[in-house]
PQR file of N, CA, C, O and H, with PARSE charges and radii, in Angstrom:
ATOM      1  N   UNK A   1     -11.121   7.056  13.599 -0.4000 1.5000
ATOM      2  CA  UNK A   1     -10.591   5.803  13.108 -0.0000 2.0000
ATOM      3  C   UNK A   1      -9.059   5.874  13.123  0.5500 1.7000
ATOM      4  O   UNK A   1      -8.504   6.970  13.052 -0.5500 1.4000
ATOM      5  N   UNK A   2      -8.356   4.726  13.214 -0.4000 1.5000
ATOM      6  CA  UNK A   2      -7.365   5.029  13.444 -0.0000 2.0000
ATOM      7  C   UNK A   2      -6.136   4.742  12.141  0.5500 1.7000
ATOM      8  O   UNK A   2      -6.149   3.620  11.634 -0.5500 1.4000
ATOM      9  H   UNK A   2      -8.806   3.835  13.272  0.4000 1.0000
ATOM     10  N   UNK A   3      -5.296   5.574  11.728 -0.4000 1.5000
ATOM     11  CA  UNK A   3      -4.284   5.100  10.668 -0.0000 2.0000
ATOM     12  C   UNK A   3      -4.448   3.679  10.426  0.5500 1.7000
ATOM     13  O   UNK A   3      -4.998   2.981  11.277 -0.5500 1.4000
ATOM     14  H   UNK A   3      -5.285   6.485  12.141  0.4000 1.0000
ATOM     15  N   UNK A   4      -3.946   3.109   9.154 -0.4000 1.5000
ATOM     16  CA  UNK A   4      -3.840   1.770   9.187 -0.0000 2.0000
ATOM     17  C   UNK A   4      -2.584   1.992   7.762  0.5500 1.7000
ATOM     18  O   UNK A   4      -2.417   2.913   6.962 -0.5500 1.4000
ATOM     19  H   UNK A   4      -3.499   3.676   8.462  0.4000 1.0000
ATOM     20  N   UNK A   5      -1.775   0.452   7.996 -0.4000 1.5000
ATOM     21  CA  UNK A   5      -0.615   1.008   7.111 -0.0000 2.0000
ATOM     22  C   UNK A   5      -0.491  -0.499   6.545  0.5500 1.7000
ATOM     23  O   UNK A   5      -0.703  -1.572   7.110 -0.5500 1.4000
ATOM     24  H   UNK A   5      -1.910  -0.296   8.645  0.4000 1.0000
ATOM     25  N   UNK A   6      -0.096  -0.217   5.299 -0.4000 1.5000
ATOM     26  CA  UNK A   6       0.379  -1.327   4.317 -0.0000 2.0000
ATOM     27  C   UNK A   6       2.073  -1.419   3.774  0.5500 1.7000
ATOM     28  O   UNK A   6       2.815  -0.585   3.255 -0.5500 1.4000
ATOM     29  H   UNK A   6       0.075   0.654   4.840  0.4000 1.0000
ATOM     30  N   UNK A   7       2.281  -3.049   4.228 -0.4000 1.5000
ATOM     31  CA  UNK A   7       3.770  -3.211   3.303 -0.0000 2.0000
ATOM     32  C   UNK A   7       3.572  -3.213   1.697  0.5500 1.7000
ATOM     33  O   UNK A   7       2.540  -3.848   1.484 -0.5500 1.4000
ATOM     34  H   UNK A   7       1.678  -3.727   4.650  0.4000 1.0000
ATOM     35  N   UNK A   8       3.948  -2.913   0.883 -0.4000 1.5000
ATOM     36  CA  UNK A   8       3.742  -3.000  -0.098 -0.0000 2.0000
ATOM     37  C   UNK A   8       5.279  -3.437  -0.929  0.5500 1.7000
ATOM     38  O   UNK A   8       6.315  -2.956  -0.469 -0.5500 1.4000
ATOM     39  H   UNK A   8       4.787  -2.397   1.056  0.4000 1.0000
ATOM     40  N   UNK A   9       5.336  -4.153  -1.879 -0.4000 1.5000
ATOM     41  CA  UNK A   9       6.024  -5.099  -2.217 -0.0000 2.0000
ATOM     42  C   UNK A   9       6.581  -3.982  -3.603  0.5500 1.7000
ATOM     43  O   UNK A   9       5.650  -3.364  -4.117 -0.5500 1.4000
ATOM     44  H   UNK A   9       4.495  -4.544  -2.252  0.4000 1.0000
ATOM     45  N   UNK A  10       7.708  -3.763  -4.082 -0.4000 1.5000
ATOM     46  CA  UNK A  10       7.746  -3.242  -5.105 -0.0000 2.0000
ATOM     47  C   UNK A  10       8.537  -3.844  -6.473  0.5500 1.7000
ATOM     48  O   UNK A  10       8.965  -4.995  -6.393 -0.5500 1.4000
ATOM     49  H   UNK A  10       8.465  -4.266  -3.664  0.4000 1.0000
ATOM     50  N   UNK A  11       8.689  -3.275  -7.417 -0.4000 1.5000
ATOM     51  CA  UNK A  11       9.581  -4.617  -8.729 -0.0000 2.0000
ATOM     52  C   UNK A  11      10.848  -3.313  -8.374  0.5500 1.7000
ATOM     53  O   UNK A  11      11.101  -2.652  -9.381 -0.5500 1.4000
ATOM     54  H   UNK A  11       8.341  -2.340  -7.482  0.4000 1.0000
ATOM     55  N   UNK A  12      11.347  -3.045  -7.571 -0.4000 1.5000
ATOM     56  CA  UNK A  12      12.432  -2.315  -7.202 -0.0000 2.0000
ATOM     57  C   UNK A  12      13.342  -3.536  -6.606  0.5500 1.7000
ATOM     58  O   UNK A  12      12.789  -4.563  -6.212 -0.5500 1.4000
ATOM     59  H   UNK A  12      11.141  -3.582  -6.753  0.4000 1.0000
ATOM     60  N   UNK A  13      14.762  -3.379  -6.557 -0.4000 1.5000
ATOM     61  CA  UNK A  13      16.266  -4.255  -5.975 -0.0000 2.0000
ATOM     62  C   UNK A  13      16.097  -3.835  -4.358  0.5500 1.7000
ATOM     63  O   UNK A  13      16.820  -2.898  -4.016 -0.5500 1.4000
ATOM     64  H   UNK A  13      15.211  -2.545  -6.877  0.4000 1.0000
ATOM     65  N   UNK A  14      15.255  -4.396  -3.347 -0.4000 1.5000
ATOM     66  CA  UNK A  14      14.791  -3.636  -2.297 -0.0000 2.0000
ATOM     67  C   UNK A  14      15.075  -4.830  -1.084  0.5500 1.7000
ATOM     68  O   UNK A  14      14.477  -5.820  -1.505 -0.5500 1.4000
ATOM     69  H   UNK A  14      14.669  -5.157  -3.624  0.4000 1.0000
ATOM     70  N   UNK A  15      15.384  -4.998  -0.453 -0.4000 1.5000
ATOM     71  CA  UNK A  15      15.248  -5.992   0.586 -0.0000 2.0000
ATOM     72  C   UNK A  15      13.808  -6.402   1.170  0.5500 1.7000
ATOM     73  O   UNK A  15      13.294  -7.509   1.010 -0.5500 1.4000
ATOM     74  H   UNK A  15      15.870  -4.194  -0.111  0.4000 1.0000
ATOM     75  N   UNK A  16      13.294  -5.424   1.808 -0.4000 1.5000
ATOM     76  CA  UNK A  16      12.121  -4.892   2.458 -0.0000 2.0000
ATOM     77  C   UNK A  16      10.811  -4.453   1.903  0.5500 1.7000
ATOM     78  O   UNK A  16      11.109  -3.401   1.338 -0.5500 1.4000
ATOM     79  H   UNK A  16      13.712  -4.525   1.937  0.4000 1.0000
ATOM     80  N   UNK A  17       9.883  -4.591   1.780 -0.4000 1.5000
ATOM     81  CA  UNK A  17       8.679  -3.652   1.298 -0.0000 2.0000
ATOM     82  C   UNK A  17       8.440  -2.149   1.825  0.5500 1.7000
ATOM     83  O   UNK A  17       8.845  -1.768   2.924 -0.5500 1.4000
ATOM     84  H   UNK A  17       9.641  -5.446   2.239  0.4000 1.0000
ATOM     85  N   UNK A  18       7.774  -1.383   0.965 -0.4000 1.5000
ATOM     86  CA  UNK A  18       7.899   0.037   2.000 -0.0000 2.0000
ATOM     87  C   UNK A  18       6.440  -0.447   2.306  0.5500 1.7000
ATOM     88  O   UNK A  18       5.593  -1.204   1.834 -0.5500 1.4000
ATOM     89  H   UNK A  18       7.445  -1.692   0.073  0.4000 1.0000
ATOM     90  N   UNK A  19       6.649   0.562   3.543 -0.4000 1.5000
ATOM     91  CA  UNK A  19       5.049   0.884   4.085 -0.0000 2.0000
ATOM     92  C   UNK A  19       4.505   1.917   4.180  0.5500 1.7000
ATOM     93  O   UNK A  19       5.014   2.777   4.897 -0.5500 1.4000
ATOM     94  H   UNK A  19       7.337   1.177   3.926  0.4000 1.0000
ATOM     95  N   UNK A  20       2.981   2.241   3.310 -0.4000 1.5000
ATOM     96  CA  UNK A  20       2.298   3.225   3.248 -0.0000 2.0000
ATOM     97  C   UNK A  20       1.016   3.131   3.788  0.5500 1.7000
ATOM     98  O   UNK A  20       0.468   2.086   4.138 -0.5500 1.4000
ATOM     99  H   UNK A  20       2.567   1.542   2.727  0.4000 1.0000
ATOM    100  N   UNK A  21       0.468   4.478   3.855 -0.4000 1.5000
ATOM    101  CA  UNK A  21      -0.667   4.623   4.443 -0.0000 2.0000
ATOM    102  C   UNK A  21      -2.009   4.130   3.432  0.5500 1.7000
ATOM    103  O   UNK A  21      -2.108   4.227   2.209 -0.5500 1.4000
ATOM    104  H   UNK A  21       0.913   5.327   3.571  0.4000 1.0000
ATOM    105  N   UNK A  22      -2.923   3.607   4.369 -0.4000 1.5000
ATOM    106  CA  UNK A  22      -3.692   2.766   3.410 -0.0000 2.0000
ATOM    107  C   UNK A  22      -5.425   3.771   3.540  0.5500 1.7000
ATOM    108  O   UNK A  22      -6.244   3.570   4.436 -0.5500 1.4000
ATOM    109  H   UNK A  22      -2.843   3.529   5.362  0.4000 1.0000
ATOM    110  N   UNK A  23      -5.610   4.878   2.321 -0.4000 1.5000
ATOM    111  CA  UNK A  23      -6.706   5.610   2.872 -0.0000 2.0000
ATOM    112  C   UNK A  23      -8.010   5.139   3.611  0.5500 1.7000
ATOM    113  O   UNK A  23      -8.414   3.979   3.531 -0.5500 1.4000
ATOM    114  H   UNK A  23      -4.944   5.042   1.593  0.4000 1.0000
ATOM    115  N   UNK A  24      -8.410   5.760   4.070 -0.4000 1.5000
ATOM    116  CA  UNK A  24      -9.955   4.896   4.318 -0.0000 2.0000
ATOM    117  C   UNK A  24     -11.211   4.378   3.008  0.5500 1.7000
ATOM    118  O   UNK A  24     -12.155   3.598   3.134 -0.5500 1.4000
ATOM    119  H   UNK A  24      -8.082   6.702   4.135  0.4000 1.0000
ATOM    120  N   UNK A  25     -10.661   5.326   1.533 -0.4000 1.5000
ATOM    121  CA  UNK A  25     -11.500   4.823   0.607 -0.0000 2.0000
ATOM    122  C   UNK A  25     -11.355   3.232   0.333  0.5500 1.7000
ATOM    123  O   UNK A  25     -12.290   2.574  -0.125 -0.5500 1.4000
ATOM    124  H   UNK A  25      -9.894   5.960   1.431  0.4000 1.0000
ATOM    125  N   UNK A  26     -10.254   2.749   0.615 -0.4000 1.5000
ATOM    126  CA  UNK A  26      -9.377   1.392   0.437 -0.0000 2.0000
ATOM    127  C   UNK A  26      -9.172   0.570   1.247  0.5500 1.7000
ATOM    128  O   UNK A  26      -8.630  -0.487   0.926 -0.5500 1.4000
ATOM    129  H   UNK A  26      -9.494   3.284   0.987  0.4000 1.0000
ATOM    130  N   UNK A  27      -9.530   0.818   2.448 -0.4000 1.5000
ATOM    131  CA  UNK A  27      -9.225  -0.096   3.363 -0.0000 2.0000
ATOM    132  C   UNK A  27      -9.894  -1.272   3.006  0.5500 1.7000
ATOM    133  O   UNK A  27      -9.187  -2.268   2.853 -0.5500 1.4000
ATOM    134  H   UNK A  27      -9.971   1.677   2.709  0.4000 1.0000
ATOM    135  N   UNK A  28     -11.308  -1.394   2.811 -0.4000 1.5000
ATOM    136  CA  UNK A  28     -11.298  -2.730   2.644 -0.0000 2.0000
ATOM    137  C   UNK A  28     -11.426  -3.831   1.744  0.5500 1.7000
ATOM    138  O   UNK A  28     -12.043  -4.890   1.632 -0.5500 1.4000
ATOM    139  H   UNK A  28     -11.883  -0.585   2.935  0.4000 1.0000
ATOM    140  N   UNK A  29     -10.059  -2.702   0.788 -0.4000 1.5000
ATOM    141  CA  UNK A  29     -10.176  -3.648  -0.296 -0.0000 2.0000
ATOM    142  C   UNK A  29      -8.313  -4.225  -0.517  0.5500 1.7000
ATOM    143  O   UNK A  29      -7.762  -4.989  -1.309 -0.5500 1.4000
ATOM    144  H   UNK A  29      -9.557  -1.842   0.880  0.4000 1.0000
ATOM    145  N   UNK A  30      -7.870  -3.437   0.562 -0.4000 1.5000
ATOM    146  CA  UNK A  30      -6.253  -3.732   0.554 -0.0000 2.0000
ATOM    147  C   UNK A  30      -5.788  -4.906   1.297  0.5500 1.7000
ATOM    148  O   UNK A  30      -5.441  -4.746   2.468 -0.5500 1.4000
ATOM    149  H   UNK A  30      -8.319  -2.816   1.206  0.4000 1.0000
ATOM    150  N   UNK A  31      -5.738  -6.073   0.755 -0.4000 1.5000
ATOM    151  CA  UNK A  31      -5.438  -7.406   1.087 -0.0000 2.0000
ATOM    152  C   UNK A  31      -3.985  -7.922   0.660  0.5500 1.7000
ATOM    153  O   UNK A  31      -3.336  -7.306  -0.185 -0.5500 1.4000
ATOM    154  H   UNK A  31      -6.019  -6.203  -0.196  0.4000 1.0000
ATOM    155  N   UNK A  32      -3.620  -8.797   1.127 -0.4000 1.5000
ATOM    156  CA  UNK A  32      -2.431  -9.602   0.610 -0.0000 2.0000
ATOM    157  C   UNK A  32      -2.316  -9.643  -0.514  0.5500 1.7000
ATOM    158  O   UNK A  32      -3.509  -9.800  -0.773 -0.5500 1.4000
ATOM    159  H   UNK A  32      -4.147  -9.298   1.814  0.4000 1.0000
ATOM    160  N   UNK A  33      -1.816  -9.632  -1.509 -0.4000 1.5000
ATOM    161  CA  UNK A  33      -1.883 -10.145  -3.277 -0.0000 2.0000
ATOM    162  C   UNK A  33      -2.447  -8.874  -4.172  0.5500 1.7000
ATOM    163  O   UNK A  33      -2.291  -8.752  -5.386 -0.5500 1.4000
ATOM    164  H   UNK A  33      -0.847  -9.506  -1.299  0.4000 1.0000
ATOM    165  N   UNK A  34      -3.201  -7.874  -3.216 -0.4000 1.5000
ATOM    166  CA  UNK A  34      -3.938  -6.480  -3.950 -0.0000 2.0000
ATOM    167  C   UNK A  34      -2.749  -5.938  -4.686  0.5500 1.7000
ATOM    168  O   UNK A  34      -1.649  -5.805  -4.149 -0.5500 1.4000
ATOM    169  H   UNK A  34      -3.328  -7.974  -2.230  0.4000 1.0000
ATOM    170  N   UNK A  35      -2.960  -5.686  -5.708 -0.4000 1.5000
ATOM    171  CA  UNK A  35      -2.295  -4.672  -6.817 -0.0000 2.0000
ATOM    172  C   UNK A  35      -2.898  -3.375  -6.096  0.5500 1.7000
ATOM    173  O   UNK A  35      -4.054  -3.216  -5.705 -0.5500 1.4000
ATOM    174  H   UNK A  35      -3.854  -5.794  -6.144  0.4000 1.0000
ATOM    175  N   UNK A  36      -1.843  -2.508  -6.023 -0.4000 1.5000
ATOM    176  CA  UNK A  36      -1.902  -1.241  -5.819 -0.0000 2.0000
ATOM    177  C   UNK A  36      -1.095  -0.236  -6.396  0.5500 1.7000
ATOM    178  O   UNK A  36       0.010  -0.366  -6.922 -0.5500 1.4000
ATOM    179  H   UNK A  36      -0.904  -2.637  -6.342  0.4000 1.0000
ATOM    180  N   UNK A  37      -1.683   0.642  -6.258 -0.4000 1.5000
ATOM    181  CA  UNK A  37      -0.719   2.081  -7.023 -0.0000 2.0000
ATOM    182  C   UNK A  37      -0.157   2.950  -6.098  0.5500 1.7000
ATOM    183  O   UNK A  37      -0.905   3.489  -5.282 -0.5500 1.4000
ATOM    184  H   UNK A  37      -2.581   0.747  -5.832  0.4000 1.0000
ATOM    185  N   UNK A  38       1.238   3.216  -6.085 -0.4000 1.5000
ATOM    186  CA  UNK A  38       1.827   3.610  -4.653 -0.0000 2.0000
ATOM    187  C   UNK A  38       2.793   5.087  -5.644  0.5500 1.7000
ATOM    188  O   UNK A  38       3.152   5.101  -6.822 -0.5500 1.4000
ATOM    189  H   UNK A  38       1.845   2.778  -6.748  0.4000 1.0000
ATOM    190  N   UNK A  39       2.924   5.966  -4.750 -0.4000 1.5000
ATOM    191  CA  UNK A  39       4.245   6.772  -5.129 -0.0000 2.0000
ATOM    192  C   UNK A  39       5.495   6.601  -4.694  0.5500 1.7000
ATOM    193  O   UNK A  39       5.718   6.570  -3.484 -0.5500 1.4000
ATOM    194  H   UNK A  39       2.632   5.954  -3.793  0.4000 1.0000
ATOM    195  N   UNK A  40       6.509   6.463  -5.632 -0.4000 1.5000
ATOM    196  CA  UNK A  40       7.809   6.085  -5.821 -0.0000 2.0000
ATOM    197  C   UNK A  40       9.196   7.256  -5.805  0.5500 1.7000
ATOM    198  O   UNK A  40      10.299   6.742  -5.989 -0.5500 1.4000
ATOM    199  H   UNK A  40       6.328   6.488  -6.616  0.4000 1.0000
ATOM    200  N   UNK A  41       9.160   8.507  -5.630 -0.4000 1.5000
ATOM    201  CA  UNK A  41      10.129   9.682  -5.921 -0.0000 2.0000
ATOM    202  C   UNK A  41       9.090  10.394  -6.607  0.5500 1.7000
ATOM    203  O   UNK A  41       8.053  10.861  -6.135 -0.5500 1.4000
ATOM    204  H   UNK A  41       8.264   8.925  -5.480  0.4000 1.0000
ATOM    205  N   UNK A  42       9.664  10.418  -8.208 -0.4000 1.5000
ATOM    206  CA  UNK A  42       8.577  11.460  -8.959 -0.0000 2.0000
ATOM    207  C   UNK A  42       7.616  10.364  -9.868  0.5500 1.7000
ATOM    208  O   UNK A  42       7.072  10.811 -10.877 -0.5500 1.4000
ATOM    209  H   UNK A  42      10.506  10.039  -8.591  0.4000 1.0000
ATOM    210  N   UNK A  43       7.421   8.971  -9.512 -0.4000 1.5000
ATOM    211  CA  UNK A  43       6.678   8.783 -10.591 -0.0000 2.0000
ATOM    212  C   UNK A  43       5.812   7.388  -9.698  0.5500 1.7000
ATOM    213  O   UNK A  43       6.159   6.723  -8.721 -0.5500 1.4000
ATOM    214  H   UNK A  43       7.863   8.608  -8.692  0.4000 1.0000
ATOM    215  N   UNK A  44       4.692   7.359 -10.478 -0.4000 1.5000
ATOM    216  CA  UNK A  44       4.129   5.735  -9.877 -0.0000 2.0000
ATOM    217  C   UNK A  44       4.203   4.803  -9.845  0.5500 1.7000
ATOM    218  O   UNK A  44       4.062   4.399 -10.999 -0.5500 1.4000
ATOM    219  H   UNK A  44       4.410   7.899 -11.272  0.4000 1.0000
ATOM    220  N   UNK A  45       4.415   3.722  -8.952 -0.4000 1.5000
ATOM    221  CA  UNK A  45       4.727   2.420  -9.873 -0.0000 2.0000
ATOM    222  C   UNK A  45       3.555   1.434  -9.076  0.5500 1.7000
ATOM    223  O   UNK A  45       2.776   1.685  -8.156 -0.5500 1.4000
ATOM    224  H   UNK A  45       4.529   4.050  -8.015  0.4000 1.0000
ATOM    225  N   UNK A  46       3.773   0.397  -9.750 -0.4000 1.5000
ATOM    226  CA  UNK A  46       2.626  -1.126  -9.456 -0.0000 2.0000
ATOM    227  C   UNK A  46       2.978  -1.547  -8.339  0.5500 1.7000
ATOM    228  O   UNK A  46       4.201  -1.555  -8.194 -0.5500 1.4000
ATOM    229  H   UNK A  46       4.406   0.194 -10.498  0.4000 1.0000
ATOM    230  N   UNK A  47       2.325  -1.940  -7.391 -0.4000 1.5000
ATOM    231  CA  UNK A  47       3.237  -2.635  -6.605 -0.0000 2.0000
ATOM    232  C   UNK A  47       2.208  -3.631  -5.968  0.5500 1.7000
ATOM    233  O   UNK A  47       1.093  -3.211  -6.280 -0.5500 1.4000
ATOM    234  H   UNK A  47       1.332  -1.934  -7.509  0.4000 1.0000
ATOM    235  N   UNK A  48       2.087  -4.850  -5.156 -0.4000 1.5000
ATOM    236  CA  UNK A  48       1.786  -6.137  -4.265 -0.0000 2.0000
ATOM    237  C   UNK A  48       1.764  -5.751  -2.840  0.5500 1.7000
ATOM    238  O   UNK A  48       2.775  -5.530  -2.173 -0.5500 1.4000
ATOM    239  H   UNK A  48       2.992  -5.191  -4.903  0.4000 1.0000
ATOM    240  N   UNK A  49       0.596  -5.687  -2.434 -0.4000 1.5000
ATOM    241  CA  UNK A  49       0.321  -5.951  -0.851 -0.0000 2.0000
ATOM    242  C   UNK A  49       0.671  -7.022   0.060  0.5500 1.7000
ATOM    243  O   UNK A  49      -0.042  -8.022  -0.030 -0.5500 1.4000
ATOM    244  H   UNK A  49      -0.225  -5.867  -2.975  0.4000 1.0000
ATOM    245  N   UNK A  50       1.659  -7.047   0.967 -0.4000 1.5000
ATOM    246  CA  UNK A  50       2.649  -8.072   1.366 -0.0000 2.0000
ATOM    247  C   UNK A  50       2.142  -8.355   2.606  0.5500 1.7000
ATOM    248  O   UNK A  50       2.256  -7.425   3.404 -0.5500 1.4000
ATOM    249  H   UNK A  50       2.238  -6.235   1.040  0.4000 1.0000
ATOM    250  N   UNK A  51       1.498  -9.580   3.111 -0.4000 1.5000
ATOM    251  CA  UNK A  51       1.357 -10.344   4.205 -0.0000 2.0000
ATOM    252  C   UNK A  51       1.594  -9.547   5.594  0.5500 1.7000
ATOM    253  O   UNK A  51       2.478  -8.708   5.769 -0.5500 1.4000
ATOM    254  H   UNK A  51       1.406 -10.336   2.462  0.4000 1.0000
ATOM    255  N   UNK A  52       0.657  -9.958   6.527 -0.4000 1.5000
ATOM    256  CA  UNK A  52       1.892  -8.937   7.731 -0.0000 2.0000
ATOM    257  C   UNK A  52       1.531  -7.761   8.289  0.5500 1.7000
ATOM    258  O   UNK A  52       1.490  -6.715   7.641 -0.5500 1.4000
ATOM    259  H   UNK A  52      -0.061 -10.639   6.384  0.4000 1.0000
ATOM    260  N   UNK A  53       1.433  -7.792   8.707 -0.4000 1.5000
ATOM    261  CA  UNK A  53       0.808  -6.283   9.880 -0.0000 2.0000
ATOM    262  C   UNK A  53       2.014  -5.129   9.172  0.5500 1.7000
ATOM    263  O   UNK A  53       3.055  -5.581   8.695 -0.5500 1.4000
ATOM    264  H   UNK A  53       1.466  -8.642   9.233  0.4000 1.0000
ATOM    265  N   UNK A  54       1.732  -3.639   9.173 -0.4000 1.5000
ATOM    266  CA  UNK A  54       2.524  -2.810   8.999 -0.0000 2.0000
ATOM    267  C   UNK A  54       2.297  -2.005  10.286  0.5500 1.7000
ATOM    268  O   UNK A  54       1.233  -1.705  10.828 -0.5500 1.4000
ATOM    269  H   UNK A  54       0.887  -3.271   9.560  0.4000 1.0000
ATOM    270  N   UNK A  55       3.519  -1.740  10.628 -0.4000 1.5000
ATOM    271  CA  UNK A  55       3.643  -0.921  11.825 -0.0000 2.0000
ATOM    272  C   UNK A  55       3.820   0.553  11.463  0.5500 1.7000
ATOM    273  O   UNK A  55       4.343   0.920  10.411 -0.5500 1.4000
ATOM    274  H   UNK A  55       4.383  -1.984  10.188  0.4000 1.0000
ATOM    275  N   UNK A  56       3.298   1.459  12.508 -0.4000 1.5000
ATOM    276  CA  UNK A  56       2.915   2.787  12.247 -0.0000 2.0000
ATOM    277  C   UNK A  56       4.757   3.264  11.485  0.5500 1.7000
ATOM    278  O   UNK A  56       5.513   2.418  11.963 -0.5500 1.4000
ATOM    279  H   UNK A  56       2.874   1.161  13.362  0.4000 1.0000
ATOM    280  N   UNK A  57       5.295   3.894  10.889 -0.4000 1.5000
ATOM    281  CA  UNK A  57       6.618   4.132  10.782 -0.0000 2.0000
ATOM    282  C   UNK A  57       6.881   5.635  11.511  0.5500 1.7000
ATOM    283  O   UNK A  57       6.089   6.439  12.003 -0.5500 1.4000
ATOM    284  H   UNK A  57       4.681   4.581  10.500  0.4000 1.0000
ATOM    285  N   UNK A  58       8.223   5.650  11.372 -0.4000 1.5000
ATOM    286  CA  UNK A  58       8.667   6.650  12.272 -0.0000 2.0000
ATOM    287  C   UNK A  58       8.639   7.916  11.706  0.5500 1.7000
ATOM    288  O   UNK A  58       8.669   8.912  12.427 -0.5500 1.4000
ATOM    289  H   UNK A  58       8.867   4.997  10.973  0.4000 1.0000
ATOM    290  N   UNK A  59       8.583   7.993  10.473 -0.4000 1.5000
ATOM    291  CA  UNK A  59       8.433   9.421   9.614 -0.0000 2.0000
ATOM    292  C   UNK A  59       6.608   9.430   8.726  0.5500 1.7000
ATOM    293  O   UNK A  59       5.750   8.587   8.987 -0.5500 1.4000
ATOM    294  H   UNK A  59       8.558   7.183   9.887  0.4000 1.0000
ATOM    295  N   UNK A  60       6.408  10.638   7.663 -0.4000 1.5000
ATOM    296  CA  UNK A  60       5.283  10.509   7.631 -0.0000 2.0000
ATOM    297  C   UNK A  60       5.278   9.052   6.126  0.5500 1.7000
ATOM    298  O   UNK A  60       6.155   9.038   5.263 -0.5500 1.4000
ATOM    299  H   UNK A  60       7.105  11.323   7.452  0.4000 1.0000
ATOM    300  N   UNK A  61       4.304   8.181   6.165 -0.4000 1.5000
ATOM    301  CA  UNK A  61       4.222   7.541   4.907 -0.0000 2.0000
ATOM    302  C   UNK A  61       3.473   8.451   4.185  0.5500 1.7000
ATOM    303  O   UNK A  61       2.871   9.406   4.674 -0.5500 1.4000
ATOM    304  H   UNK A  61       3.591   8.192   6.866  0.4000 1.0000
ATOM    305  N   UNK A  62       3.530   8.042   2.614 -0.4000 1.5000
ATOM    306  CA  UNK A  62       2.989   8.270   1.377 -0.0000 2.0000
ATOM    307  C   UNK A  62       1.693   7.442   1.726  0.5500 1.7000
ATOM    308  O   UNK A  62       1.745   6.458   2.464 -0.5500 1.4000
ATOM    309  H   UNK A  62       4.019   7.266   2.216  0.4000 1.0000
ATOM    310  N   UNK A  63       0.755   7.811   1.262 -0.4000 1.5000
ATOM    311  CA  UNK A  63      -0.920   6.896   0.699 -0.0000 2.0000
ATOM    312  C   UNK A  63      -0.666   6.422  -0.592  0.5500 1.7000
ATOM    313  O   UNK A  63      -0.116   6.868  -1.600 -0.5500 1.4000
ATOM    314  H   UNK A  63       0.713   8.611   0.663  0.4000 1.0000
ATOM    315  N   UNK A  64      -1.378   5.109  -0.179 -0.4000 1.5000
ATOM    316  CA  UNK A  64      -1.756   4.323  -1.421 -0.0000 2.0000
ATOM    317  C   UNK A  64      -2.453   4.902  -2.276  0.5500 1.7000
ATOM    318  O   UNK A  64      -3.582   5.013  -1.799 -0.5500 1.4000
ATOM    319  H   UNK A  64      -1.824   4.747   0.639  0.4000 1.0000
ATOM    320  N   UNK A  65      -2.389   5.500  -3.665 -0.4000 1.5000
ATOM    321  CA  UNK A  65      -3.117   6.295  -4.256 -0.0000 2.0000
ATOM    322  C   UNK A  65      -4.426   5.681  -5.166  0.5500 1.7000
ATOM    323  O   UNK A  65      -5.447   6.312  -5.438 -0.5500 1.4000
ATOM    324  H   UNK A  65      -1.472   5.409  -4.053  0.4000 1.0000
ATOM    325  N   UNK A  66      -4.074   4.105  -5.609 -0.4000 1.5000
ATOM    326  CA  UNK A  66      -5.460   3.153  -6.494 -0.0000 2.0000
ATOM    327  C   UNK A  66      -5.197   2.275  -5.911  0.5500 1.7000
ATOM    328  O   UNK A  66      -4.029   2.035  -5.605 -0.5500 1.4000
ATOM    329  H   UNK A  66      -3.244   3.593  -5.388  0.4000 1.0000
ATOM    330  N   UNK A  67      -6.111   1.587  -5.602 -0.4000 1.5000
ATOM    331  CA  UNK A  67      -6.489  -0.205  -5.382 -0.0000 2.0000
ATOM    332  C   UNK A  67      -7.092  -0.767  -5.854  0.5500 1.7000
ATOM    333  O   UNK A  67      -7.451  -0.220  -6.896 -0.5500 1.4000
ATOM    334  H   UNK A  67      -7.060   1.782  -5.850  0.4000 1.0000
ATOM    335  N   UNK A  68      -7.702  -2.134  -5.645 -0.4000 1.5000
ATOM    336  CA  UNK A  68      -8.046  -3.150  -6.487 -0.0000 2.0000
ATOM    337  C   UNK A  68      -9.952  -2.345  -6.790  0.5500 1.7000
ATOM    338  O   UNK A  68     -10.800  -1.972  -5.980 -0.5500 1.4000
ATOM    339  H   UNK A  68      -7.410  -2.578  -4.798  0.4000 1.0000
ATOM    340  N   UNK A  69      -9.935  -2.377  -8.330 -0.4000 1.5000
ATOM    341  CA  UNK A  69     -11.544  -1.976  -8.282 -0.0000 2.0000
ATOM    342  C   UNK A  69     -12.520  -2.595  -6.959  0.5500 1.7000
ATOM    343  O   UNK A  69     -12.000  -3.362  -6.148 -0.5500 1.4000
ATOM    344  H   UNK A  69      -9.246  -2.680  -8.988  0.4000 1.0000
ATOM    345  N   UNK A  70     -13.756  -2.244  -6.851 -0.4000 1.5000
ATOM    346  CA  UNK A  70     -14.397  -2.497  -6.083 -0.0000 2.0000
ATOM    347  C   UNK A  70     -15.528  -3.531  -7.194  0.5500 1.7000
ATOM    348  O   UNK A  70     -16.022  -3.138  -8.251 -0.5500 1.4000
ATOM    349  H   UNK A  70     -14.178  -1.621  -7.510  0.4000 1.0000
ATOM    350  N   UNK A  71     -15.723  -4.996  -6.514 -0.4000 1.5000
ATOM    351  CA  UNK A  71     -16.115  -5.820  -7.191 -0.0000 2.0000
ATOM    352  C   UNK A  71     -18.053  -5.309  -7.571  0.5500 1.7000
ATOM    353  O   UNK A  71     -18.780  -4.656  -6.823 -0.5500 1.4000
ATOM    354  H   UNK A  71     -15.322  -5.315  -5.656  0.4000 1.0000
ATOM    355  N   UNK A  72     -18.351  -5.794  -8.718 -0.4000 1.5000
ATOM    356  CA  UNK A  72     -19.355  -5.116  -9.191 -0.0000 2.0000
ATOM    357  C   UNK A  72     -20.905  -6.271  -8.584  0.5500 1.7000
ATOM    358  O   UNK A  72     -21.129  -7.439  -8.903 -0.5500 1.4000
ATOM    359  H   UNK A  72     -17.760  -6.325  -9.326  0.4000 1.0000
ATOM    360  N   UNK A  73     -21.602  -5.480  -7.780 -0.4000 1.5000
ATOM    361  CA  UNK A  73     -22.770  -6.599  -7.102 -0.0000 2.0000
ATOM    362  C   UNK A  73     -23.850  -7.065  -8.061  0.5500 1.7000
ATOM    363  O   UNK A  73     -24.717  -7.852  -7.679 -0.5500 1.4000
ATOM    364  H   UNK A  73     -21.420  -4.531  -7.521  0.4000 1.0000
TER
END
């Protein structure tokens, strides 16, 4: 399967969203508007799944570490 990568939106002074790697436990729950849990330096923060294809980046990304629960059937 192949990488798949997410912009993710942060409450950081940022121009840009970063983009991380989106695991395969999550893929198909990482949508536009998904609350996710991303790593930041040394600590975690909240962050918004942002519209938009993410392109592979040129160094390694961080993984999305939580996503949106998985809805209960």
């Amino acid at each position: 399967m192949t990488e798949r990568y997410a912009r993710i939106a942060l409450p950081l002074p940022l121009f840009e969203p970063y983009t991380y790697r989106v695991p395969d436990t999550l893929a198909d729950r990482i949508v536009p508007g998904a609350r996710v849990v991303v790593p930041v330096r040394a600590r975690e923060l909240v962050g918004i799944a942002a519209p938009g294809e993410a392109e592979a980046p040129s160094v390694t990304a961080p993984e999305i570490l939580a996503g949106p629960a998985a809805e209960a059937a």
